[in-house]
FILUM-669033 format. One record per residue (C-alpha): residue number from 0; x, y, z. Coordinates in steps of 0.1 Angstrom, whole numbers, plus 5000, padded with zeros to 4 digits. Last residue first. Layout:
N
(pt NUM,(X,Y,Z))
...
END
This chain:
347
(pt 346,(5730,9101,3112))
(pt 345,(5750,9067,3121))
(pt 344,(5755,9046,3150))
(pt 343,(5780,9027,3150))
(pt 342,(5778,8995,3178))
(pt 341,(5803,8978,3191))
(pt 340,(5826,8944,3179))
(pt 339,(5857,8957,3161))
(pt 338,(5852,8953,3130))
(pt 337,(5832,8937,3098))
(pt 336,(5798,8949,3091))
(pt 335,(5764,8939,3103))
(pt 334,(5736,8958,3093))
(pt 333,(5711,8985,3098))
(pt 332,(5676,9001,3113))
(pt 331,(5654,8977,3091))
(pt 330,(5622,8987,3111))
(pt 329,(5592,8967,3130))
(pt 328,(5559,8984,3142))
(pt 327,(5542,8945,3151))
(pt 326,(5510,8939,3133))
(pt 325,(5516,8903,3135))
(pt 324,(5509,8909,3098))
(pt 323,(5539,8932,3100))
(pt 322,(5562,8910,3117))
(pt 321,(5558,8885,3089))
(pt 320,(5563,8906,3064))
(pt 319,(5594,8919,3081))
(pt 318,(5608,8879,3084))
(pt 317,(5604,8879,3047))
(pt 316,(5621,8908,3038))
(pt 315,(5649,8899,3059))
(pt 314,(5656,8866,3047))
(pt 313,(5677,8872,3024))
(pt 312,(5698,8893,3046))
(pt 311,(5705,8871,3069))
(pt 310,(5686,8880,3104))
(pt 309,(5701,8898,3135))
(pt 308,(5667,8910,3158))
(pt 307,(5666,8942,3178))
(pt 306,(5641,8943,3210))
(pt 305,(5629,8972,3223))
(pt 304,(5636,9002,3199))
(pt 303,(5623,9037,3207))
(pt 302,(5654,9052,3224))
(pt 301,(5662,9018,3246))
(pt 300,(5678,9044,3268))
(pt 299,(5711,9048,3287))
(pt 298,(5742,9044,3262))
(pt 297,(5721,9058,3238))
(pt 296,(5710,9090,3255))
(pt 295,(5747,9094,3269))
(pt 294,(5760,9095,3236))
(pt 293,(5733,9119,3224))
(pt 292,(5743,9139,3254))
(pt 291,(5720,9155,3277))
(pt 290,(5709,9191,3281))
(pt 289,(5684,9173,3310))
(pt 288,(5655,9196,3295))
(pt 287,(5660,9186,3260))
(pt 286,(5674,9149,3264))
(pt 285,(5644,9137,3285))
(pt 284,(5618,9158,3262))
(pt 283,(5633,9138,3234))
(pt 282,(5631,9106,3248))
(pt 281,(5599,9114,3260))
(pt 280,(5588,9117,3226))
(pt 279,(5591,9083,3208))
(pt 278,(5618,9080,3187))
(pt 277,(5609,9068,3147))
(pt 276,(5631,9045,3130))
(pt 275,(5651,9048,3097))
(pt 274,(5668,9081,3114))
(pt 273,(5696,9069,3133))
(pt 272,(5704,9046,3108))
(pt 271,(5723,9017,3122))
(pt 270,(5760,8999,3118))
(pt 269,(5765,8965,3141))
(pt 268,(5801,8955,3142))
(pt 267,(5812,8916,3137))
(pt 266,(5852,8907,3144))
(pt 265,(5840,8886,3177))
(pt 264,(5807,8873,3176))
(pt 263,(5780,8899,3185))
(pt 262,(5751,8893,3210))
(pt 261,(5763,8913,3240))
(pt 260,(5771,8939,3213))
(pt 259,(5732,8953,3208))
(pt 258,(5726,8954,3247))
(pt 257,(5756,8987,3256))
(pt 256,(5755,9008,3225))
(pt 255,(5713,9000,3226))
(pt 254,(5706,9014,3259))
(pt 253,(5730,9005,3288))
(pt 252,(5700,8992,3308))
(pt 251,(5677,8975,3284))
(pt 250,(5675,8965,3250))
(pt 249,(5667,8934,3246))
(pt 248,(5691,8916,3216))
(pt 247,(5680,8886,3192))
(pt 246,(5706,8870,3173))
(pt 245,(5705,8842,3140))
(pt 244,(5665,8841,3134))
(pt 243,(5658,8812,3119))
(pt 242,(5622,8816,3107))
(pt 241,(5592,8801,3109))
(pt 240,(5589,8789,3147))
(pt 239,(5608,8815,3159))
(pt 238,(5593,8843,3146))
(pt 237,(5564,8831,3164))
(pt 236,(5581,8824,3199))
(pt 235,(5594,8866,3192))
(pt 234,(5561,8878,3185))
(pt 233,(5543,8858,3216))
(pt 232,(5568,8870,3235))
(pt 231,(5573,8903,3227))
(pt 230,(5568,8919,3266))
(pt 229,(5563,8957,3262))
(pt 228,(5574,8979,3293))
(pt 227,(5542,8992,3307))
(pt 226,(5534,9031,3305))
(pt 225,(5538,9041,3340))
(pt 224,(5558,9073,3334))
(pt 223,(5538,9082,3305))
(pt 222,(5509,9081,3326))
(pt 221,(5525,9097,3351))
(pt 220,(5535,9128,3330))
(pt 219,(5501,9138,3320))
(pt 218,(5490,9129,3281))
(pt 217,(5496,9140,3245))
(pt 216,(5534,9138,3253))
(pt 215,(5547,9170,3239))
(pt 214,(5515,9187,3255))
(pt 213,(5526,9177,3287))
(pt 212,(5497,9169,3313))
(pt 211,(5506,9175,3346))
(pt 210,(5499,9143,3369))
(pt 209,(5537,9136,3380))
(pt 208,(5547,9174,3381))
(pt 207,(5573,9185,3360))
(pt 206,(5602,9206,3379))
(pt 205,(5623,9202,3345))
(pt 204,(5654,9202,3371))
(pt 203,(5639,9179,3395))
(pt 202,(5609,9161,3382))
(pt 201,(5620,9151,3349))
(pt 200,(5660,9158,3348))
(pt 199,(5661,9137,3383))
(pt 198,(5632,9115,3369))
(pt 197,(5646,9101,3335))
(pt 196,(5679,9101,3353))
(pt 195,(5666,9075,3381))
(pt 194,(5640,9059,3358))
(pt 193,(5673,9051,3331))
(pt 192,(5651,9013,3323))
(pt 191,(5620,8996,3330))
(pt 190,(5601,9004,3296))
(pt 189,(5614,9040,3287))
(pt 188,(5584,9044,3256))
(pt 187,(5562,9015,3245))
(pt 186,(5595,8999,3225))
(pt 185,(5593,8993,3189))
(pt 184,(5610,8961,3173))
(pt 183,(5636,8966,3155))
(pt 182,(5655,8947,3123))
(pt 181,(5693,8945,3120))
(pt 180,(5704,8930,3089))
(pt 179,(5731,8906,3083))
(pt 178,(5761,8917,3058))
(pt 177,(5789,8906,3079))
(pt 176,(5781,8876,3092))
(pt 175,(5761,8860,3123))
(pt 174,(5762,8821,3127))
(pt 173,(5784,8827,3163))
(pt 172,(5750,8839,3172))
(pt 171,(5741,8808,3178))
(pt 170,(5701,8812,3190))
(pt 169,(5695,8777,3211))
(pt 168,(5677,8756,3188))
(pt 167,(5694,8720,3188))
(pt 166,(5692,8727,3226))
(pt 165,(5655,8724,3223))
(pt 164,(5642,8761,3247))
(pt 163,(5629,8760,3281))
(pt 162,(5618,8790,3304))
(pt 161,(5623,8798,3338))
(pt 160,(5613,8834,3350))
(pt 159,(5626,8852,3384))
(pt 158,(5610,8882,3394))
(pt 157,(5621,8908,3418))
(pt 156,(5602,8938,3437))
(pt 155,(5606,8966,3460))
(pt 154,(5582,8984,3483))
(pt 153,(5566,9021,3493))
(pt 152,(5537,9023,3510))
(pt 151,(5548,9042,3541))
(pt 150,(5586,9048,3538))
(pt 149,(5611,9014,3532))
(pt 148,(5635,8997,3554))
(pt 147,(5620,9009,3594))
(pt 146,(5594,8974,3591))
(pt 145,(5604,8945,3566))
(pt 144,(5575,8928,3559))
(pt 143,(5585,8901,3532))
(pt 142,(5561,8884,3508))
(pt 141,(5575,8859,3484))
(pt 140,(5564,8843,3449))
(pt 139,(5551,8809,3429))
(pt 138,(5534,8796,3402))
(pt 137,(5526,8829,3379))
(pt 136,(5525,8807,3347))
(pt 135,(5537,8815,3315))
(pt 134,(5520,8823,3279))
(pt 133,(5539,8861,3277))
(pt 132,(5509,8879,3279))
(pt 131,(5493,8859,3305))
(pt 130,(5520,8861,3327))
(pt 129,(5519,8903,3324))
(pt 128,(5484,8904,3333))
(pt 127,(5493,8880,3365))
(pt 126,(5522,8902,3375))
(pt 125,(5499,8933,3372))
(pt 124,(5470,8918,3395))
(pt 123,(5501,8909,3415))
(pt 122,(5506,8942,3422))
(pt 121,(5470,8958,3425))
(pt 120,(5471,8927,3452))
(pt 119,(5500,8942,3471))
(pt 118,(5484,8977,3472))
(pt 117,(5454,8965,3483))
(pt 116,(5468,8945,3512))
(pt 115,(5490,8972,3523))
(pt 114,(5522,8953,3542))
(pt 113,(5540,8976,3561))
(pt 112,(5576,8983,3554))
(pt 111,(5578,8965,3522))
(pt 110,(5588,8939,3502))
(pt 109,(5575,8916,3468))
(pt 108,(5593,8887,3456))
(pt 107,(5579,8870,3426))
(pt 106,(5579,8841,3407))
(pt 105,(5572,8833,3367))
(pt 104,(5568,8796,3348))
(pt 103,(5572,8785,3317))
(pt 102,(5587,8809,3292))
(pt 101,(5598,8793,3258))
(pt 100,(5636,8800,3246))
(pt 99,(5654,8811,3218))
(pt 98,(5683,8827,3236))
(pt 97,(5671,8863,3236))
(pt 96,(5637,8852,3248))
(pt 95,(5653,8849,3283))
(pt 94,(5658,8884,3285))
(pt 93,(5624,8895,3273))
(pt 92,(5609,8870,3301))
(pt 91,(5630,8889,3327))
(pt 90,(5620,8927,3326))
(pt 89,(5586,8917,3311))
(pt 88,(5571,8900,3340))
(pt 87,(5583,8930,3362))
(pt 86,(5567,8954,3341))
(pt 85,(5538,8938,3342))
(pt 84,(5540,8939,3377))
(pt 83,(5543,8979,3379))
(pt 82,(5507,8977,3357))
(pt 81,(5486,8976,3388))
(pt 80,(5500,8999,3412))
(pt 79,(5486,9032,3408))
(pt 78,(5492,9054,3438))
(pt 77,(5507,9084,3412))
(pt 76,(5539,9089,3435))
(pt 75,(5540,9055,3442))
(pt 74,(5540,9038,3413))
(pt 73,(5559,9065,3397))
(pt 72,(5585,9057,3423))
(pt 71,(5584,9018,3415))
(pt 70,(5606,9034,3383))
(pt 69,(5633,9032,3403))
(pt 68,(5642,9001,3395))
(pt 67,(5617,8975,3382))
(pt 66,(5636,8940,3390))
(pt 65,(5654,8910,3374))
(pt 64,(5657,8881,3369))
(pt 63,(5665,8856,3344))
(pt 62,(5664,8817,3340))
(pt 61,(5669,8793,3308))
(pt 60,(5660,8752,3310))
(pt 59,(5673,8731,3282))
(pt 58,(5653,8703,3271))
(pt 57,(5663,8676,3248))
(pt 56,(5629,8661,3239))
(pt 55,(5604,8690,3248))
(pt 54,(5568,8678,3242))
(pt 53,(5556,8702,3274))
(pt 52,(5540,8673,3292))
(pt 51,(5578,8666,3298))
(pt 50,(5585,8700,3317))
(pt 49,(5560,8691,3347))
(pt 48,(5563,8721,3367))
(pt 47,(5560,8721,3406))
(pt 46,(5555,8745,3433))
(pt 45,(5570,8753,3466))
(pt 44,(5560,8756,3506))
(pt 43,(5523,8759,3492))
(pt 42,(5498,8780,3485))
(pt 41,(5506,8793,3449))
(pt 40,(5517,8761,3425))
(pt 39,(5516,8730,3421))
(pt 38,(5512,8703,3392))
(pt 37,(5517,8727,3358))
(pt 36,(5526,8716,3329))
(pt 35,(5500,8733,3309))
(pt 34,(5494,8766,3314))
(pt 33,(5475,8789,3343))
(pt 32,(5476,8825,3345))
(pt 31,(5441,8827,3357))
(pt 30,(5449,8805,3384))
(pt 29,(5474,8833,3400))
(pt 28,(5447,8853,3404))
(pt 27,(5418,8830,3418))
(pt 26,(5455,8824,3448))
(pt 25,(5468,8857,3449))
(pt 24,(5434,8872,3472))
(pt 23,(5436,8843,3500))
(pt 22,(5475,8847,3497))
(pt 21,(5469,8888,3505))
(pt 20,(5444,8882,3537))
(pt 19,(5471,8859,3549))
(pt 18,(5500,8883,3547))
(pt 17,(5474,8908,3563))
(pt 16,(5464,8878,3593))
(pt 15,(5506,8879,3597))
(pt 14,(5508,8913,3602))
(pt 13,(5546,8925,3609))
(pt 12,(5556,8957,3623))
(pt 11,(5572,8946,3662))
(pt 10,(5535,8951,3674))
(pt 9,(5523,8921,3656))
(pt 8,(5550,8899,3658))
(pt 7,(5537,8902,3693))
(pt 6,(5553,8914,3727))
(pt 5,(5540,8913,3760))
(pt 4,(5536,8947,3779))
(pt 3,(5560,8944,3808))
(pt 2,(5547,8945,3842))
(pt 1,(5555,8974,3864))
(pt 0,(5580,8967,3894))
END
């Protein structure tokens, strides 16, 4: 009887001496991302955060995550890889920013088929970019091989961010009235969000290819694709600290009908001008060649706008003067009226 070859983890589709080869390259780039608070972090079995060197005196701790969707496609299709993390970052520190809070510390989980080294650290190069723009520390992630779930060189990711915010400053959005303003913040074009219908009417029907150029865009289709979703951290913490801003919505999956009511009280409706902000073109191209909806645009898309802001109407002019010497692309898109809580949005 023939002997039996013996077996590895090797051989079954998992490297360890690659998942090595990637912790040796994560650990100079998770240090770059470094903040204060922090007592462990990449390397070992878990990390640790010192929340009272942070001067918080009634702390409460805020979490999100979240992925990238289908937009990990682009990645693929274009083999660029290094801004997909920022993306990530972004996807869960906005969220968290919604309730007033700080952002302390990121993780990731990152899966494949077959770990590529390069491709991996090109990814965490992107998490560590986005860290540092929203003031947080990359402490901490996961690496899974998975062999047969995913095609060569593809993978998924998740991110998890805690923050911290005072609970005497927790956003209460129970404090918005009828006559608030609505102020916008731009988006950078789709962000993270409507990737699957943004490439079926894209790629599909439009029959685009990822590295034509597109003379409505000013640039090839990937790069548009992979434009980074826009983290406002360091906006939003600032706004904070001066003024008291009474709601703050992310748009994101479900577009602005479906994120703007998530921070309405009961009885409160959110009116906007269509046209008092301007829509970046791929939003247009998407709804041209897919023959789609404006409904379904807006119930999809962030259409231009990535955050939107509740503030009292006396104080609106000041909080835009302070956006704009931020140099943040802000708008006064509308108002809160009395009715049924939902969104109007008018031509």
């Amino acid at each position: 009887m023939a002997k039996k070859e013996a077996m590895t983890y090797a051989k079954a589709g998992v490297s360890i001496e690659a998942g090595d080869e990637l912790v040796r390259r994560i650990g100079p780039i998770a240090k770059t991302t470094q903040v204060s608070g922090l007592l462990a972090g990449v390397g070992g079995f878990s990390a640790l955060f010192d929340l009272k060197s942070r001067g918080y005196r009634h702390p409460v701790l805020v979490s999100s995550t979240d992925g990238v969707g289908t937009k990990l496609k682009i990645a693929s299709m274009t083999g660029k890889h290094d801004t997909i993390g920022i993306d990530l970052v972004a996807m869960g520190v906005n969220d968290i920013l919604t309730q007033g809070a700080e952002p302390l510390f990121f993780l990731d989980y990152f899966v494949c088929g077959k770990l590529d080294v390069d491709i991996a650290e090109a990814v965490v190069r992107g998490i560590a970019a986005g860290c540092r723009q929203a003031g947080c520390v990359l402490i901490g992630g996961e690496t899974a091989e998975h062999p047969g779930d995913f095609a060569g060189g593809e993978y998924d990711l998740a991110g998890f961010v805690v923050g911290a915010v005072e609970k005497k400053k927790i956003l209460n959005t129970k404090a918005i009235v009828h006559g608030d303003v609505l102020i916008g913040l731009s988006s950078s074009g789709l962000h993270s969000n409507g990737y699957s219908l943004a490439r079926k009417v894209l790629l599909s029907r439009g029959r685009l290819k990822i590295h034509q150029r597109v003379a409505e865009l000013g640039r090839n289709l990937g790069e548009e694709l992979l434009e980074p979703t826009r983290i406002y951290a360091k906006t939003i913490r600032a706004l904070f600290a001066k003024w008291p801003i009474k709601g703050v919505a992310h748009i994101t999956g479900g577009g602005i009908t479906g994120n703007l009511p998530r921070v309405l009280p009961r009885g409160s409706r959110a009116v906007l001008n269509r046209n008092s902000w301007p829509v970046p073109p791929v939003f247009g191209l998407i709804k041209k060649m897919g023959s789609i909806s404006q409904h379904e645009m807006d119930s999809t898309f962030n259409n231009g706008l990535g955050m939107i802001l509740v503030v009292d109407n006396k104080q609106a002019d000041g909080v835009m003067r302070s956006l704009r010497r931020m140099r943040e692309r802000c708008f006064m898109i509308g108002e809160i009226r009395r009715g049924e809580r939902g969104v109007d949005i008018l031509r």
